[in-house]
N, C-alpha and C positions, 0 to 999 in steps of 0.2 A: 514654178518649179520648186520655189523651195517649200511650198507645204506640201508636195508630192514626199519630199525626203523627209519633213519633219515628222509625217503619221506613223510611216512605218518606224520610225525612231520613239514614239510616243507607245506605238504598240509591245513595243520588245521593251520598254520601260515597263509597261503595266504588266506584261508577266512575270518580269523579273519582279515586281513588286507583288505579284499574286504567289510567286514561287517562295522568296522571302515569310510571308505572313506566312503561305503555311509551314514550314521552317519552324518558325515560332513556337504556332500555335504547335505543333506536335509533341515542341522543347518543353510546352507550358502543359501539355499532357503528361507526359511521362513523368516532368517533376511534381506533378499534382497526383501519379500513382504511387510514386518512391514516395511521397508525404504522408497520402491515405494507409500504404502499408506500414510507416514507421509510428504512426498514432496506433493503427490496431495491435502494433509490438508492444507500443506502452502501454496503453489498455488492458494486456493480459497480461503485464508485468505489474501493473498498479492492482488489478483483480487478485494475482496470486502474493503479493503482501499482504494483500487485506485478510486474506484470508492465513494467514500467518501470525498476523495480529490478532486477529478474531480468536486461533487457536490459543497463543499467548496470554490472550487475554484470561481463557477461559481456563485456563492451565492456573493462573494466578488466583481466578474467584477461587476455584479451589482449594489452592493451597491456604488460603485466609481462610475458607472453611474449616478445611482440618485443623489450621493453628488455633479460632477460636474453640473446638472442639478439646483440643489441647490442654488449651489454656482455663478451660472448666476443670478438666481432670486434673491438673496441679493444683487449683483451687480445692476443690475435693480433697485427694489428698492431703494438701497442708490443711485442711480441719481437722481432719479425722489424723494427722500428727499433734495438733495440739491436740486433738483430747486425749489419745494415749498418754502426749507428756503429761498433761493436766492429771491425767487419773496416777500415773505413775511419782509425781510428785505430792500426789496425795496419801498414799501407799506409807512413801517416808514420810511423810508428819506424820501420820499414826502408830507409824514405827517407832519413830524418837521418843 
């Protein structure tokens, strides 16, 4: 008689233990969906830096472009300053 009572006690064990896992397993869904969606949040917060950077970056090549550009033309003209002075200091010694 008492494995009469033990089985049905075995059997409301094992659903309650099949009811539990999937409990779980659902738990372990949903937090493996909130995960999957918070990676693709950073993924297009990590894409749209880069491409902020990339802009930045190319904002810079430029700017270094134009300063060497610059920095010819001040070259430039401090030549063609010294020779004006050069010519104009030559001016007055043949004047003196």
């Amino acid at each position: 008689m008492n494995e009469s009572n033990d089985l049905p006690n075995r059997v409301d064990r094992l659903e309650n233990d099949a009811i539990d896992l999937k409990v779980a397993v659902s738990a372990l869904i949903s937090t493996t969906e909130i995960h999957q969606r918070n990676i693709e949040t950073m993924n297009r917060n990590i894409e749209a830096h880069q491409r902020n950077i990339d802009a930045m970056l190319q904002l810079m090549t430029q700017s270094l472009q134009r300063m060497e550009v610059m920095e010819l033309d001040i070259r430039g003209l401090q030549t063609e300053n010294r020779r004006i002075l050069d010519v104009l200091q030559q001016r007055n010694t043949d004047d003196a």
